[in-house]
LUMLUMKE-149177 format. One record per residue (C-alpha): residue in three letters; x, y, z; residue number from 1. Coordinates in Angstrom, 3 decimals. Layout:
REM LUMLUMKE-149177
[r ALA [X Y Z] NUM] ...
This chain:
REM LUMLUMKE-149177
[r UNK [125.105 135.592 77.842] 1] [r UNK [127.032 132.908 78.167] 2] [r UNK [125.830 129.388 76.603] 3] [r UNK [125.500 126.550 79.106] 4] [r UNK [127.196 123.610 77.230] 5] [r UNK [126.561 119.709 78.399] 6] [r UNK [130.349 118.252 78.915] 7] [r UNK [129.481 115.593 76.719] 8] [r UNK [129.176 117.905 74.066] 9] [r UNK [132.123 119.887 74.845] 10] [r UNK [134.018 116.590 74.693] 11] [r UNK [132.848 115.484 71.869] 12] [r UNK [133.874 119.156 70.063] 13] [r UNK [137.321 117.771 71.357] 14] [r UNK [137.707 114.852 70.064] 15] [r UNK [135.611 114.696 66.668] 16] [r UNK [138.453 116.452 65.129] 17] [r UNK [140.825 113.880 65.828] 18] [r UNK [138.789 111.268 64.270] 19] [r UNK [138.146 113.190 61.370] 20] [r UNK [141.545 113.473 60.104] 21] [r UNK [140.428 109.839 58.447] 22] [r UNK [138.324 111.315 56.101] 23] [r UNK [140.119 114.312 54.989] 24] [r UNK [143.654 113.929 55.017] 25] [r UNK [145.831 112.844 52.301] 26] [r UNK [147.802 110.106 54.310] 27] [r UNK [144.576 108.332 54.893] 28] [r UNK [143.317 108.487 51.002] 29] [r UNK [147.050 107.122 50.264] 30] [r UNK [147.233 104.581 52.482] 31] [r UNK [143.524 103.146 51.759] 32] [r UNK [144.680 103.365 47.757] 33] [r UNK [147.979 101.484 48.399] 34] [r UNK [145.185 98.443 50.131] 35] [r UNK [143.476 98.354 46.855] 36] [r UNK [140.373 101.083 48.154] 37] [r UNK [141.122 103.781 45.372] 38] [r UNK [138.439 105.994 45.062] 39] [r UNK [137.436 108.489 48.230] 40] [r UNK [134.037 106.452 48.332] 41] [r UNK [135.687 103.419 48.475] 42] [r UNK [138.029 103.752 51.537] 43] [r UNK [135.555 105.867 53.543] 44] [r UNK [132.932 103.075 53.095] 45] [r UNK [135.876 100.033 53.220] 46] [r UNK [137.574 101.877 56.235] 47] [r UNK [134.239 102.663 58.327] 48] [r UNK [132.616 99.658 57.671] 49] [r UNK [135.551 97.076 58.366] 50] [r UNK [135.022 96.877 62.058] 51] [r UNK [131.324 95.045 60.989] 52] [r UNK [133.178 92.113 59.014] 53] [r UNK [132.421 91.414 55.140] 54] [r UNK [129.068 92.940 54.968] 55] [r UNK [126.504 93.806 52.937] 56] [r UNK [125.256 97.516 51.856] 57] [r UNK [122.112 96.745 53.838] 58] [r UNK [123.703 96.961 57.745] 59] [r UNK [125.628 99.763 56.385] 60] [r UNK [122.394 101.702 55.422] 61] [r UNK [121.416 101.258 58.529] 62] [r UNK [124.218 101.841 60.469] 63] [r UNK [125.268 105.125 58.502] 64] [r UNK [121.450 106.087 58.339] 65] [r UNK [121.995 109.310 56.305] 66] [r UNK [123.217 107.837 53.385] 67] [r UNK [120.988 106.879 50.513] 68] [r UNK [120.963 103.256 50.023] 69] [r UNK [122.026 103.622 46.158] 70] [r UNK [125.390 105.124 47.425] 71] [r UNK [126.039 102.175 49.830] 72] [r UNK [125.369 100.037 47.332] 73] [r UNK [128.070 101.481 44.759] 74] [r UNK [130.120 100.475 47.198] 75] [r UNK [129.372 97.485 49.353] 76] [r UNK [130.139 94.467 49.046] 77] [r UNK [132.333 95.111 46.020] 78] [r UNK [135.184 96.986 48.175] 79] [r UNK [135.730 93.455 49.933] 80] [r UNK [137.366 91.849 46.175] 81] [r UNK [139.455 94.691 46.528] 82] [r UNK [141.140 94.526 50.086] 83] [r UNK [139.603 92.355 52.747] 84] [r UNK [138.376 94.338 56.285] 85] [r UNK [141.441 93.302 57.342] 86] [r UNK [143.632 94.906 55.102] 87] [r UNK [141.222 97.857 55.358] 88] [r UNK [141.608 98.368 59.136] 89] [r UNK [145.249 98.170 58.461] 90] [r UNK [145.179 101.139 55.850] 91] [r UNK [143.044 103.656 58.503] 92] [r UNK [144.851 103.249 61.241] 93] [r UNK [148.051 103.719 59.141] 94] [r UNK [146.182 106.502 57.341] 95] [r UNK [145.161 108.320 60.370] 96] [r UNK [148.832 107.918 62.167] 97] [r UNK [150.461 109.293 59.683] 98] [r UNK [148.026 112.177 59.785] 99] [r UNK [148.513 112.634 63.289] 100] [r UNK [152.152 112.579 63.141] 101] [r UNK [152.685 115.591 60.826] 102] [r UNK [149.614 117.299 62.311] 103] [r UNK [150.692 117.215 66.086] 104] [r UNK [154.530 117.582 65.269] 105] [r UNK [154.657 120.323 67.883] 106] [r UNK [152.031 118.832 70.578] 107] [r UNK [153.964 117.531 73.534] 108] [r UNK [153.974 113.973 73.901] 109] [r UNK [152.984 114.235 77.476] 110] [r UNK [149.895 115.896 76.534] 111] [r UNK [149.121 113.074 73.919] 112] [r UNK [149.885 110.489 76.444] 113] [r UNK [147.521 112.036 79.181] 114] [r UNK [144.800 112.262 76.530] 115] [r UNK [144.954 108.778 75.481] 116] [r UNK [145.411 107.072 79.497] 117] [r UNK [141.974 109.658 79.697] 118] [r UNK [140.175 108.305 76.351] 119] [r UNK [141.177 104.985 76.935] 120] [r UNK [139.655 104.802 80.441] 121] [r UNK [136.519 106.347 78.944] 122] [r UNK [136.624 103.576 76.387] 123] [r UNK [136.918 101.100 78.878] 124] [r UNK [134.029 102.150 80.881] 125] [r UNK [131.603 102.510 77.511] 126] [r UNK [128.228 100.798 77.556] 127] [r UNK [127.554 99.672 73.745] 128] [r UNK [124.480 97.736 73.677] 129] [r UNK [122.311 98.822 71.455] 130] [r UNK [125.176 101.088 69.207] 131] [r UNK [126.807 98.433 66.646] 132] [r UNK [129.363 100.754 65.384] 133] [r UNK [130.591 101.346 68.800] 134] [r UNK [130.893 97.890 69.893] 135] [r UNK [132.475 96.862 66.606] 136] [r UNK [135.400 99.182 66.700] 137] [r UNK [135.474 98.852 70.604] 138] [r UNK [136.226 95.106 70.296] 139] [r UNK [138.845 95.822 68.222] 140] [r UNK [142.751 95.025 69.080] 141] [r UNK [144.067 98.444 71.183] 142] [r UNK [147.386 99.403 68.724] 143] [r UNK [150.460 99.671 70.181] 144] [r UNK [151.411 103.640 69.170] 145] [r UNK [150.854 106.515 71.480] 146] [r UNK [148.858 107.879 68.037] 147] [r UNK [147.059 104.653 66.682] 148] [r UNK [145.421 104.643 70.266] 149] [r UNK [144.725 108.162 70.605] 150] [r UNK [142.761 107.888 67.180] 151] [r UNK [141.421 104.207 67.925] 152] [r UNK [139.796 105.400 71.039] 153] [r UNK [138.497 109.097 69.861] 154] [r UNK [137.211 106.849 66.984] 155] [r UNK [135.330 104.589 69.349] 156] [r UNK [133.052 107.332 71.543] 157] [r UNK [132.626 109.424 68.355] 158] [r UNK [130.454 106.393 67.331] 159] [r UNK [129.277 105.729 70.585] 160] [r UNK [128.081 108.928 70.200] 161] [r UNK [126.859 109.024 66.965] 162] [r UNK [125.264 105.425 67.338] 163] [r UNK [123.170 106.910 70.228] 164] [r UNK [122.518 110.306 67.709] 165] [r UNK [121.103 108.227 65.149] 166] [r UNK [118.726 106.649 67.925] 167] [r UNK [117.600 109.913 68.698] 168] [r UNK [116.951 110.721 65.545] 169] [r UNK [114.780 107.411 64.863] 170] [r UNK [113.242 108.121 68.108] 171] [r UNK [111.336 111.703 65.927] 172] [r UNK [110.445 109.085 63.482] 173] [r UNK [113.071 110.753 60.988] 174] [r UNK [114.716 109.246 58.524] 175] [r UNK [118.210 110.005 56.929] 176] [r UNK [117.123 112.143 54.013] 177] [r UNK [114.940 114.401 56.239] 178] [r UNK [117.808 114.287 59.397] 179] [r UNK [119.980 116.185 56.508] 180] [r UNK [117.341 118.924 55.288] 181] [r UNK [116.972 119.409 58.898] 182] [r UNK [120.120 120.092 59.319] 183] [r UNK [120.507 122.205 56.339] 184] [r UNK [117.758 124.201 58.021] 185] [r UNK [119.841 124.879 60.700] 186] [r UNK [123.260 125.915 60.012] 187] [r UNK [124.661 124.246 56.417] 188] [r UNK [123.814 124.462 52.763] 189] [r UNK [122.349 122.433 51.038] 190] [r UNK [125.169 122.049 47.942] 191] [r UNK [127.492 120.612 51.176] 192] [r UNK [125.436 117.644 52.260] 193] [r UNK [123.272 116.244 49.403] 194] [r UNK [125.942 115.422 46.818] 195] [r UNK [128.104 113.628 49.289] 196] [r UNK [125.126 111.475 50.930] 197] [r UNK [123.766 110.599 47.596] 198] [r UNK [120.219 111.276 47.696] 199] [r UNK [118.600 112.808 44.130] 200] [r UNK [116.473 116.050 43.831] 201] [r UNK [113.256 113.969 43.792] 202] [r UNK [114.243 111.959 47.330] 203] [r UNK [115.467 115.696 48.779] 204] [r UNK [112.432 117.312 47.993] 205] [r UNK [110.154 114.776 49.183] 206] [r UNK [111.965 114.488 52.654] 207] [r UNK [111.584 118.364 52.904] 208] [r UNK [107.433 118.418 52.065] 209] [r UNK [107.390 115.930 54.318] 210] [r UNK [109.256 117.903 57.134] 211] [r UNK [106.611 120.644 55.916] 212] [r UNK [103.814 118.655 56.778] 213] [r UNK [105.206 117.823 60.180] 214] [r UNK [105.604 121.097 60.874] 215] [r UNK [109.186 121.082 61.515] 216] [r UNK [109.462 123.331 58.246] 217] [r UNK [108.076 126.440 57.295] 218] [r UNK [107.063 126.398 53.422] 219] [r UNK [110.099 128.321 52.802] 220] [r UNK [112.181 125.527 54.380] 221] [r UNK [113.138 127.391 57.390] 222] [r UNK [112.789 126.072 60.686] 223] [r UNK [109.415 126.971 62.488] 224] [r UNK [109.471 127.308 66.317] 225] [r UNK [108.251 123.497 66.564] 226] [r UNK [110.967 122.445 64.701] 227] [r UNK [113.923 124.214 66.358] 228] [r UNK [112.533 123.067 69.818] 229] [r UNK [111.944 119.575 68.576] 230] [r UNK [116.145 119.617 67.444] 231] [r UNK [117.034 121.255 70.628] 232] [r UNK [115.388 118.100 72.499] 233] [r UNK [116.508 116.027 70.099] 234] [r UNK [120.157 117.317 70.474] 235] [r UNK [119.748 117.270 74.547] 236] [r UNK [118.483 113.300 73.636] 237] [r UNK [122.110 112.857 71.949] 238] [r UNK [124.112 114.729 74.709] 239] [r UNK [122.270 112.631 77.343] 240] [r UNK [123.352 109.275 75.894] 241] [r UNK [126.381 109.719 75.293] 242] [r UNK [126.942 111.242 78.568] 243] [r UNK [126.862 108.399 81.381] 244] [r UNK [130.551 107.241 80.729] 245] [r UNK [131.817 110.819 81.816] 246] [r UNK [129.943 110.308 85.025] 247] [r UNK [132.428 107.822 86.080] 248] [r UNK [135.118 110.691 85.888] 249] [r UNK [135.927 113.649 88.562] 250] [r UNK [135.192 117.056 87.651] 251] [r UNK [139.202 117.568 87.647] 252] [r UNK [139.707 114.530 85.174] 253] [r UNK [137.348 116.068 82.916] 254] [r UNK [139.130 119.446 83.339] 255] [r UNK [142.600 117.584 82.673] 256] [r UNK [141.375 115.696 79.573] 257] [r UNK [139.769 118.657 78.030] 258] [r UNK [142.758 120.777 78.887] 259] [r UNK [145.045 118.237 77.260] 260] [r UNK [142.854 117.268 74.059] 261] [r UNK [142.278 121.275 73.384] 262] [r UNK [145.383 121.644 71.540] 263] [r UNK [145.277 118.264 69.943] 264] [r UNK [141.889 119.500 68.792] 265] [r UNK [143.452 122.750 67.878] 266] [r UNK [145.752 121.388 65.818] 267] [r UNK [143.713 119.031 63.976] 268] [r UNK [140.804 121.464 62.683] 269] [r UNK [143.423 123.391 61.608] 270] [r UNK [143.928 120.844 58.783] 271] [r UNK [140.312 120.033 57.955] 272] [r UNK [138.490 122.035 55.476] 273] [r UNK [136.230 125.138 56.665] 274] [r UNK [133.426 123.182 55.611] 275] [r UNK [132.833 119.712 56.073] 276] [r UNK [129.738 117.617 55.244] 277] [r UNK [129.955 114.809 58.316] 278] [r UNK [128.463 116.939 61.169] 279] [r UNK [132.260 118.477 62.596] 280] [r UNK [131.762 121.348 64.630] 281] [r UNK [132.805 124.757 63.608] 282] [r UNK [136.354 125.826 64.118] 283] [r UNK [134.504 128.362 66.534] 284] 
């Protein structure tokens, strides 16, 4: 049977990829070392928190929400007497356009260009009160390259989006240790996420009793029938607020920007790894 699939979703399968190129390719972890950011930790955290200013680790917990605070705190504020957010915004958008250029070498430009007048207008018509992330990168300066805006503006609704998943997420009164045994429960092991969000055995543990006692868990740390109906709503929660931009759209835009980001897509999961510990979608 086929699956029913909210377009917001399907979108967002679309266009995750092409934001995620920041995180894995090797342009972007050579362009954030040549601003000062060396270190994988350091330009992740200095790239995705320079839209916010010259912070401190505590917005950043709070913004990022799965990451233990002791990680954020490695980090922030001591990337900023390395390269100023500035300098930082500089090196991901150079990072990721590089990226993009060997990555989509044999996209058509008109298909780039129809995905980014598409993304843009979807930008444009975004609603970010309440989701800081989005609103910070959305006030950003639009770049002048056909690739700097395609990644500016997929980079803008996938934290629209994920702004408005953390909400959901608060909204089950979880927090971001037990969000990631959740998922974990679901569909990704446990050696993937835990290491690169920072959180010790003790905190891990913990968050799953917890989730036991709930009832989300079985004692064997599977997901009981509560639980997996509690993250279906949860996930419908997500889909539905991130969905009211695309309601400004025909149902033959929609079909023309997914037809026109699929092989952009394509062609950037192709260079991600298999596995991937931020939430991407399977290559399926």
């Amino acid at each position: 049977m086929t699956q029913v699939v909210h377009p917001a979703r399907a979108l967002w399968w679309l266009f995750e990829p092409v934001h995620a190129l920041t995180y894995f390719s090797p342009e972007a972890r050579a362009a954030y070392e040549a601003a000062g950011l060396r270190g994988y930790w350091r330009g992740y955290f200095g790239g995705r928190s320079a839209p916010l200013g010259t912070v401190d680790a505590a917005p950043v917990v709070a913004a990022f929400f799965n990451f233990a605070p002791q990680m954020v705190e490695r980090a922030l504020p001591e990337v900023w007497n390395r390269a100023t957010p500035e300098q930082a915004l500089q090196a991901r958008v150079e990072g990721a356009t590089a990226a993009l250029q060997r990555v989509l070498v044999d996209v058509k430009p008109d298909l780039i260009d129809r995905s980014v007048e598409l993304l843009e207008r979807a930008v444009d018509g975004l609603d970010c009160c309440g989701r800081v992330l989005a609103a910070a990168n959305a006030d950003l300066p639009r770049p002048r390259t056909r690739l700097a805006r395609l990644w500016q503006a997929t980079t803008v609704l996938r934290e629209h989006r994920g702004d408005g998943h953390v909400a959901a997420l608060v909204s089950e009164g979880l927090d971001g240790c037990e969000a990631l045994v959740l998922r974990c429960a679901l569909d990704t092991r446990r050696e993937i996420l835990q290491p690169h969000r920072g959180w010790t055995d003790a905190e891990w543990d913990a968050a799953t009793e917890r989730l036991i006692d709930r009832h989300w868990l079985a004692p064997d740390g599977s997901l009981t029938a509560d639980g997996r109906r509690r993250h279906v709503a949860l996930e419908a929660a997500t889909d539905l607020a991130a969905a009211r931009v695309w309601t400004h759209f025909h149902r033959a835009e929609l079909d023309d920007l997914a037809t026109t980001l699929r092989p952009i897509a394509t062609a950037c999961r192709a260079d991600l790894p298999p596995t991937t510990p931020i939430g991407l979608p399977s290559a399926a």
